[in-house]
PLY file of the C-alpha trace (Angstrom):
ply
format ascii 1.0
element vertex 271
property float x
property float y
property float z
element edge 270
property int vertex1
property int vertex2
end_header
-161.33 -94.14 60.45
-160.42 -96.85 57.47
-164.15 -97.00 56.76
-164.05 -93.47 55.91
-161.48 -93.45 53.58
-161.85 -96.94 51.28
-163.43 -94.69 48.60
-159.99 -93.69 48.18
-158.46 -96.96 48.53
-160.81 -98.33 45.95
-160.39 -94.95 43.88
-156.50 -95.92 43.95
-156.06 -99.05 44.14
-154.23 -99.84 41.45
-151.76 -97.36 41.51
-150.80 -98.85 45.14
-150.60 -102.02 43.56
-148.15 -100.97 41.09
-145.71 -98.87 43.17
-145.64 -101.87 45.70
-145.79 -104.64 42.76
-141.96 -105.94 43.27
-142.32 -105.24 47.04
-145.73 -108.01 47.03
-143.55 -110.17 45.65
-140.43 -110.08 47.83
-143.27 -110.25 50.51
-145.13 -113.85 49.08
-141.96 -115.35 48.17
-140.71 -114.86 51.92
-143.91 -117.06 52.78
-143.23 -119.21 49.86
-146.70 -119.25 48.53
-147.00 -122.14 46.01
-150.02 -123.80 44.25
-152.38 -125.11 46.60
-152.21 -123.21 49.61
-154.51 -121.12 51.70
-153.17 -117.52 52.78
-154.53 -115.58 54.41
-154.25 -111.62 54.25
-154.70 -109.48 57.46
-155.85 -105.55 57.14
-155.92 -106.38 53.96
-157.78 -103.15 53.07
-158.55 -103.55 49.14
-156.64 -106.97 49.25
-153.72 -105.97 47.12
-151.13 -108.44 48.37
-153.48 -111.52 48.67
-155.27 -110.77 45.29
-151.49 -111.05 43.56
-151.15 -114.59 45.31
-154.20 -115.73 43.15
-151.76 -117.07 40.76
-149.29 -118.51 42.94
-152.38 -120.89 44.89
-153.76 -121.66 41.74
-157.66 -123.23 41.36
-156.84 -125.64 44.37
-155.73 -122.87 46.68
-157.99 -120.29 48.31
-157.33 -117.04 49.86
-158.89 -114.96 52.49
-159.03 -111.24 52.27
-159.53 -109.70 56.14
-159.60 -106.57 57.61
-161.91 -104.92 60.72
-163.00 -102.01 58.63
-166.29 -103.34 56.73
-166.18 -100.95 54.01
-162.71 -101.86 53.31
-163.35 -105.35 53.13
-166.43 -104.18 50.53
-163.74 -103.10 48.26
-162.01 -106.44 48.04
-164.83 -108.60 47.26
-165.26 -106.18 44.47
-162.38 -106.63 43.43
-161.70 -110.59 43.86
-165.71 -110.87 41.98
-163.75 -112.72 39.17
-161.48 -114.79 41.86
-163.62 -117.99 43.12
-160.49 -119.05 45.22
-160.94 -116.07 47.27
-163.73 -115.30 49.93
-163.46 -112.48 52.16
-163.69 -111.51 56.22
-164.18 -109.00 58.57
-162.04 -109.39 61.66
-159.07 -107.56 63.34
-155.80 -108.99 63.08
-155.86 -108.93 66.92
-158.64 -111.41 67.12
-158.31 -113.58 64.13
-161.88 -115.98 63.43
-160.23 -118.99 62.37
-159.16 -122.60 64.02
-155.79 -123.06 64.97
-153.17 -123.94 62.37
-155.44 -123.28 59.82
-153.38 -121.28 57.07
-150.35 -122.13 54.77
-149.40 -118.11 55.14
-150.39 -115.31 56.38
-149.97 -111.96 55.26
-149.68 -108.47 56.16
-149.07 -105.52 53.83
-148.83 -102.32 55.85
-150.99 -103.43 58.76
-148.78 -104.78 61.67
-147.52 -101.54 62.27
-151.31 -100.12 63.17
-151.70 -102.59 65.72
-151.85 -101.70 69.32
-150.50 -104.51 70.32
-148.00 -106.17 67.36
-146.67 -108.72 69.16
-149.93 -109.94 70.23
-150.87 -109.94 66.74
-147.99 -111.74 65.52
-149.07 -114.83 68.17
-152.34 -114.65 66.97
-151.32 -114.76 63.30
-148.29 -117.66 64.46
-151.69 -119.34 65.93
-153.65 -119.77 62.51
-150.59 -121.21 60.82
-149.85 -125.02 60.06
-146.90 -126.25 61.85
-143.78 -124.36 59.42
-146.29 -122.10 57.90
-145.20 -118.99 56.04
-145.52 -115.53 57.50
-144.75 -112.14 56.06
-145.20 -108.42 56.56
-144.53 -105.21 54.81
-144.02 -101.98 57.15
-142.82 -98.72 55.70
-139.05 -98.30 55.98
-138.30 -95.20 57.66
-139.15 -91.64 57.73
-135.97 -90.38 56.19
-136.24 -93.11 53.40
-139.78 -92.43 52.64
-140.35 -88.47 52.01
-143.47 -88.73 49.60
-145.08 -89.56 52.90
-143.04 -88.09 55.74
-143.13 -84.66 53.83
-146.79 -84.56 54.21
-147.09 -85.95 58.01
-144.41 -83.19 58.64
-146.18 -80.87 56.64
-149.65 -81.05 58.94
-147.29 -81.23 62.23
-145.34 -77.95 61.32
-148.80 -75.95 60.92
-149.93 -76.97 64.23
-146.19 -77.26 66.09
-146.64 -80.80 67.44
-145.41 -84.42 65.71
-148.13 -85.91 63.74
-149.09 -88.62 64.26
-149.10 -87.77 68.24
-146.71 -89.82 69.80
-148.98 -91.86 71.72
-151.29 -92.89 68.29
-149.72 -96.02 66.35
-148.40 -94.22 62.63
-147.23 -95.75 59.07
-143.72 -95.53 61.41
-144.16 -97.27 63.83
-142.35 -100.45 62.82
-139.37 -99.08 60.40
-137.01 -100.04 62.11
-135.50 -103.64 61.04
-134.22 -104.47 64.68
-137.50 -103.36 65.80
-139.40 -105.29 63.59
-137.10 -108.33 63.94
-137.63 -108.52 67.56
-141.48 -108.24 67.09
-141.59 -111.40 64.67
-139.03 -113.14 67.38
-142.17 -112.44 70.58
-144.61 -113.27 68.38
-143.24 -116.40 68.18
-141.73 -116.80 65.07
-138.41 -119.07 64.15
-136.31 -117.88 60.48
-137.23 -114.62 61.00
-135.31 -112.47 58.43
-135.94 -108.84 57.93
-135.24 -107.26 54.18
-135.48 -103.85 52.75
-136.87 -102.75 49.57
-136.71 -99.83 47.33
-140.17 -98.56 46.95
-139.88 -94.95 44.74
-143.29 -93.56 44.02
-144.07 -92.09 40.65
-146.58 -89.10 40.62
-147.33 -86.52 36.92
-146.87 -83.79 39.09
-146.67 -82.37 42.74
-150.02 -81.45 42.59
-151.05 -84.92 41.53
-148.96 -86.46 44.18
-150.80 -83.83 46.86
-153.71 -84.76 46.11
-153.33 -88.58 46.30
-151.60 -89.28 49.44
-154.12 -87.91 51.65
-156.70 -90.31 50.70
-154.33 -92.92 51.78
-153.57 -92.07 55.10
-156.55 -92.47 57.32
-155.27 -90.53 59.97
-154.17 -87.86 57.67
-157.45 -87.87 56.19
-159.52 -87.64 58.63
-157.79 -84.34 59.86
-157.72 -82.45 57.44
-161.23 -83.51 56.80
-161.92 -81.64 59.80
-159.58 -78.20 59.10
-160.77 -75.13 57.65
-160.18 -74.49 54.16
-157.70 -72.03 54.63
-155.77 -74.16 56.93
-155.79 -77.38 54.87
-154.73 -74.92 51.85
-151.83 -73.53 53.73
-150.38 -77.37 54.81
-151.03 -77.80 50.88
-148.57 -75.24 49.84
-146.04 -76.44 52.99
-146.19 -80.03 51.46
-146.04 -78.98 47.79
-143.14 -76.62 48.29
-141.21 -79.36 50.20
-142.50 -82.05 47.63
-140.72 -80.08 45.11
-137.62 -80.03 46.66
-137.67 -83.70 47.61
-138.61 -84.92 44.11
-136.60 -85.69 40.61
-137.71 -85.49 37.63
-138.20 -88.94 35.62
-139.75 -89.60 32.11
-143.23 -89.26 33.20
-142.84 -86.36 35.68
-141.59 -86.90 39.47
-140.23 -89.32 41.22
-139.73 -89.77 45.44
-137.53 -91.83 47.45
-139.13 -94.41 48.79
-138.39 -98.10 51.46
-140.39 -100.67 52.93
-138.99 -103.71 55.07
-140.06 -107.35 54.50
-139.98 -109.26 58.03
-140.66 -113.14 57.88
-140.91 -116.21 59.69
-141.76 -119.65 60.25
-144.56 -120.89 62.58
-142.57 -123.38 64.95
-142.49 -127.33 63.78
-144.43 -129.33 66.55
0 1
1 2
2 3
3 4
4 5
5 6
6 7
7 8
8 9
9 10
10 11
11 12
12 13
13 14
14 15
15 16
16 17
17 18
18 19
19 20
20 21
21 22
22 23
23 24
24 25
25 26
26 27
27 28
28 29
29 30
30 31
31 32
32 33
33 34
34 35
35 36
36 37
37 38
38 39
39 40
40 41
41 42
42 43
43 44
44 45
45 46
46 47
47 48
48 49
49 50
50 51
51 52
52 53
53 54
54 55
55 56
56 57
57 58
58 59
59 60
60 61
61 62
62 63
63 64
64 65
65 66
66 67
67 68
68 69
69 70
70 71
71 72
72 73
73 74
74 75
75 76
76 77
77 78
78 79
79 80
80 81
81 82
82 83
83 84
84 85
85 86
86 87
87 88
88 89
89 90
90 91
91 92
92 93
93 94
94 95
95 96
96 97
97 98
98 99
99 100
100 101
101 102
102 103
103 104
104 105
105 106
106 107
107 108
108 109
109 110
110 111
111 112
112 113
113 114
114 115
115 116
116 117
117 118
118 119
119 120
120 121
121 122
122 123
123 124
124 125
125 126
126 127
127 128
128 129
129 130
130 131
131 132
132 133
133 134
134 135
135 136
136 137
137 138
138 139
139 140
140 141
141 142
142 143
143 144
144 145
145 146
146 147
147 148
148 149
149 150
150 151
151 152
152 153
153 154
154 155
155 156
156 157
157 158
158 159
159 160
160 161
161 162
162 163
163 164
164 165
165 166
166 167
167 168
168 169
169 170
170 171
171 172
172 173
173 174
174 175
175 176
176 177
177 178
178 179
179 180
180 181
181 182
182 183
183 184
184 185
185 186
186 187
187 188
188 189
189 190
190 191
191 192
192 193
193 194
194 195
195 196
196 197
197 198
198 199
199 200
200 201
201 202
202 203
203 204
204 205
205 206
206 207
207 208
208 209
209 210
210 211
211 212
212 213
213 214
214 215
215 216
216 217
217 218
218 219
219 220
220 221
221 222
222 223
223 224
224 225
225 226
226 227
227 228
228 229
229 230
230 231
231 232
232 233
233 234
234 235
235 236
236 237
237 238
238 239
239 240
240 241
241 242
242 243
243 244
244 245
245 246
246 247
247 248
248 249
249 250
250 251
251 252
252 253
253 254
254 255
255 256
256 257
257 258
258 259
259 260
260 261
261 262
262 263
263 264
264 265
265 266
266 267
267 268
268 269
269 270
């Protein structure tokens, strides 16, 4: 599913960068990344987040770039060509191929909540950190707080009559909940764990323009609509545009949506 849509990723990349620019940096500063260190990012997709540590390791530091979609992980080393610090992976964050206590930090920007099992990949992340190691990750805030996404998830599940994502299928959602998320970090084995939210408000020319973005992010979404008929994916269009319209303000530049992440962190345990 990620495989098929990192053209988009890579088509956008930048533009997810910048709406989650001050977000990335609550995020590193909860691992507090300094010169030096070796992070590690998991479902890292185009490596955003670890790409904006470059600066913090510095020439001494090196980062990894991981994720178990191969494609996506061809659109980070395209974009860390210039970065010699950083190399890149292909792994799931379930089953992590390094040595034990082998990171400063590790990272997660809007992967941990995809996870089958995101306790288990907390442990396995609280595994490939050095005794007091750093670990952070970014999960959308929720539903309510985020409408440039829920609007078109509710969108697809109002032409059909049934919640999308199913119930039983692990969604951007799934973790925005800061109790939820605490607890999580806590069985995983984390100490410090702190849990943060953070205004995230998405900028877009137009509804159209914001339409026609979001899909390409959201694999599941993609790949569904991929599969509608025209007339089908044209009437969840208009659905999503019309409530996109009434969900939106107007800012200098166009629109603007609501929009929240939260920032859960921890320590790997001293011994």
């Amino acid at each position: 599913m990620w495989n098929s849509v990192a053209p988009g990723w890579e088509a956008n990349a930048e533009f997810v960068d910048g709406h989650l620019a001050a977000a990335t940096d609550v995020l590193l500063d909860a691992c507090a990344i300094t010169e030096g260190d070796a992070v590690l990012e998991l479902a890292a997709g185009p490596g955003g987040a670890g790409l904006r540590a470059v600066r913090r390791v510095g020439a001494s530091g090196s980062i990894v770039l991981s994720d178990d979609a191969p494609e996506m992980v061809a659109v980070a080393a395209r974009r860390a060509s210039a970065c010699p610090q950083v190399s890149t992976a292909v792994f799931d964050q379930s089953a992590i191929l390094a040595e034990d206590h082998r990171f400063d930090a590790v990272i997660s920007r809007h992967g941990l909540m995809f996870a089958e099992d995101s306790v288990g990949a907390v442990k396995e992340a609280t595994r490939v950190l050095r005794p007091g190691g750093g670990f952070a990750a970014m999960t959308w805030g929720p539903r309510s707080l985020n409408p440039w996404l829920g609007l078109v998830l509710d969108a697809v599940g109002e032409q059909f009559g049934v919640p999308f994502p199913p119930p039983n299928v692990r969604g951007p959602f799934s973790l925005d909940d800061a109790a939820l998320l605490r607890t999580v970090l806590e069985q995983g084995g984390l100490a410090d764990v702190r849990v943060e939210a953070v205004e995230t408000p998405m900028h877009a020319v137009s509804v159209q323009a914001w339409w026609e973005r979001v899909p390409q992010l959201a694999g599941p979404l993609a790949g569904a609509l991929a599969a509608m008929e025209p007339d089908v994916r044209e009437q969840i269009a208009q659905r999503a545009m019309d409530a996109g319209a009434r969900a939106s303000l107007r800012d200098d530049d166009g629109i603007v949506f609501a929009g929240s992440v939260l920032i859960g962190s921890g320590r790997a345990p001293q011994h």
